[in-house]
Residue frames relative to the residue before (quaternion, step in Angstrom):
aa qw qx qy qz dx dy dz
X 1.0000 0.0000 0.0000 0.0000 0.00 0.00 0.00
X 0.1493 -0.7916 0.5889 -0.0657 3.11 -0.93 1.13
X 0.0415 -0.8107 0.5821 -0.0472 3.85 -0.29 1.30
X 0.1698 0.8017 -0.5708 -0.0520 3.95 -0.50 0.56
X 0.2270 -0.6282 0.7373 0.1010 3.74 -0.83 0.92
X 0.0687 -0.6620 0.7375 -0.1148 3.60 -1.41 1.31
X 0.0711 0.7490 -0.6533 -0.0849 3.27 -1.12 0.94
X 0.3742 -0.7723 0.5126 0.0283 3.38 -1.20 1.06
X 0.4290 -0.6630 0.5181 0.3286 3.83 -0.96 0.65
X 0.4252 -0.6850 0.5587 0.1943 3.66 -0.91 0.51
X 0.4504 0.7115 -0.3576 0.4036 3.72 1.08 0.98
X 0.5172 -0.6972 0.2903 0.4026 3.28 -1.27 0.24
X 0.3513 0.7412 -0.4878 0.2988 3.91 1.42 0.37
X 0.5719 -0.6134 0.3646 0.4046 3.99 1.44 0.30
X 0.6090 -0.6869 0.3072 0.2509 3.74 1.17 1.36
X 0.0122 -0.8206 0.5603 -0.1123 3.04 1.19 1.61
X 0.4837 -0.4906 0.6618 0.2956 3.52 -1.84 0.50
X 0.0974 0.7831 -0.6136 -0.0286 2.90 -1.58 1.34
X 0.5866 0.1930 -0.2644 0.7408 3.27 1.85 1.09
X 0.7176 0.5016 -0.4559 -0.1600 2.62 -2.06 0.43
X 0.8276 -0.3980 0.3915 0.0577 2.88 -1.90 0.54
X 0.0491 0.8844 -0.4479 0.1215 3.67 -0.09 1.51
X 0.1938 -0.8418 0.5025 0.0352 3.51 0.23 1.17
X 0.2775 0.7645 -0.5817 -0.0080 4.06 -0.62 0.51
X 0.0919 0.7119 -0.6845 0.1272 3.30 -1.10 0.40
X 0.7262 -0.5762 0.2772 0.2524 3.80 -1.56 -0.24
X 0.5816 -0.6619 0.3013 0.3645 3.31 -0.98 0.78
X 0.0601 -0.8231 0.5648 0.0022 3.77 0.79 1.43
X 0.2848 -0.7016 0.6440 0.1093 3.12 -1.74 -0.16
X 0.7571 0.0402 0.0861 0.6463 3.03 1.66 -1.59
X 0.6800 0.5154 -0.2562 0.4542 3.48 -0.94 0.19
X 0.5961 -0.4546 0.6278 0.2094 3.01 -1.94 0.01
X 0.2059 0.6433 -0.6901 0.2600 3.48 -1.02 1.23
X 0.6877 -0.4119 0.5735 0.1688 3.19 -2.47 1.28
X 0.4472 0.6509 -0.5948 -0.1504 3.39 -1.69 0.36
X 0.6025 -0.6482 0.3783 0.2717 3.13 -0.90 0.88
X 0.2321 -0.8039 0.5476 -0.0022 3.47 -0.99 0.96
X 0.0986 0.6968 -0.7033 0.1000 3.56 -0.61 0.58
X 0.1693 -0.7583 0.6121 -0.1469 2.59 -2.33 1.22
X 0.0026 -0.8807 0.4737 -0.0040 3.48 -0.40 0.74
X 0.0165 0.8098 -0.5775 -0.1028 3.67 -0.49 0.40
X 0.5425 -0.6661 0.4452 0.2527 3.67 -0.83 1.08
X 0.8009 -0.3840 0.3686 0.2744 3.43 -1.42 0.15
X 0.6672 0.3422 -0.1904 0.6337 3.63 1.45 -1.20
X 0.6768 0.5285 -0.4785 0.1834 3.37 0.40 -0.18
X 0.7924 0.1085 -0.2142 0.5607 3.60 0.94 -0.07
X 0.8008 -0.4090 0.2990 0.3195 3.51 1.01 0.50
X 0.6682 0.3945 -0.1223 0.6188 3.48 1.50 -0.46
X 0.8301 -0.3471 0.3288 0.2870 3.01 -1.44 -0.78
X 0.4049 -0.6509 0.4397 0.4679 3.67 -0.49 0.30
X 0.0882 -0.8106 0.5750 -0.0673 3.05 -1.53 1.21
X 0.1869 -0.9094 0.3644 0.0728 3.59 -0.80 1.02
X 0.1907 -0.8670 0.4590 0.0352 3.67 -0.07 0.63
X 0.0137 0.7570 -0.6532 -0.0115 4.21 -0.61 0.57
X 0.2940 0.6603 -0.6878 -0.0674 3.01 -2.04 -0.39
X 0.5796 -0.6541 0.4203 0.2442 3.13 -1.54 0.24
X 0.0444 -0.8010 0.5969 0.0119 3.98 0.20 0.70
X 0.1802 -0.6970 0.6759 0.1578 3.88 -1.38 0.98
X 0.2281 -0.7739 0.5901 -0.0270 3.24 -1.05 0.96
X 0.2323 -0.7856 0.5304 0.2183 3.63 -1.01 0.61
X 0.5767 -0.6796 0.2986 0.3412 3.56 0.02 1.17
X 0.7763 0.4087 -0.2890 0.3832 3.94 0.70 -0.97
X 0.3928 0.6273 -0.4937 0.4565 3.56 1.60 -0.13
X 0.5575 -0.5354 0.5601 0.2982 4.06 0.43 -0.10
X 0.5105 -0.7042 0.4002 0.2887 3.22 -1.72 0.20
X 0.5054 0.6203 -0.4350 0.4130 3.60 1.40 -0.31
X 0.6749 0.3822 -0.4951 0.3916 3.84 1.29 -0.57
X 0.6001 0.5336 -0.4758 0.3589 3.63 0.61 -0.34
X 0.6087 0.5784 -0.3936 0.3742 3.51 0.86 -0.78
X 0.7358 0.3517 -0.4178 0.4005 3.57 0.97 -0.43
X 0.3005 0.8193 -0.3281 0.3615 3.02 1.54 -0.81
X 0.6355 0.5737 -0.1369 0.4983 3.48 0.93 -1.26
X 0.7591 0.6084 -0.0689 0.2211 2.70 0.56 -1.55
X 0.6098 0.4648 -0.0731 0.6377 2.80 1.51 -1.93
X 0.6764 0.5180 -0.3805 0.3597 3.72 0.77 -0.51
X 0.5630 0.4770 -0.4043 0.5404 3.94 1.20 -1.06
X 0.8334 0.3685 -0.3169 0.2630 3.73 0.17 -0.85
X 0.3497 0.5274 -0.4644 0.6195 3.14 1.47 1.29
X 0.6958 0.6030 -0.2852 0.2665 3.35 0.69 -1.05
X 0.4628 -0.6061 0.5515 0.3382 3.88 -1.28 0.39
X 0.3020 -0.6847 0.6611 0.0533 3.49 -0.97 1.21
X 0.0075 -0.7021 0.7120 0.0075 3.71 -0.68 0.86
């Protein structure tokens, strides 16, 4: 399973990506299971440099995918950006 969240500028450079957020892991059904998360935020998105951030987040498959997606979420914005 492959989940990718792209955000885009609202400009006239053709709605470049200036974040996101790649979530993979296995094609569960049931159960509890690892997936790895990665993150990237371009150069325009906060003014600086591009910076990238991962981790590993366990998830329990019947909670759906919007909770992992924050799950994720809440995990990068803990996370060290290099």
């Amino acid at each position: 399973m492959i989940l990718t969240v792209e955000v885009r500028e609202d400009g006239e450079d053709g709605h470049a990506v200036v974040a996101f957020v790649r979530i993979l892991g296995p094609d569960k059904t049931t159960g509890r299971a690892d997936y790895a998360v990665g993150a990237v935020e371009g150069a325009c998105a906060r003014g600086g440099s591009v910076r990238s951030a991962g981790c590993v987040v366990g998830h329990e498959h019947r909670l759906g995918i919007w909770a992992l997606l924050e799950r994720a979420c809440a995990e990068l914005k803990k996370a060290d950006f290099l």
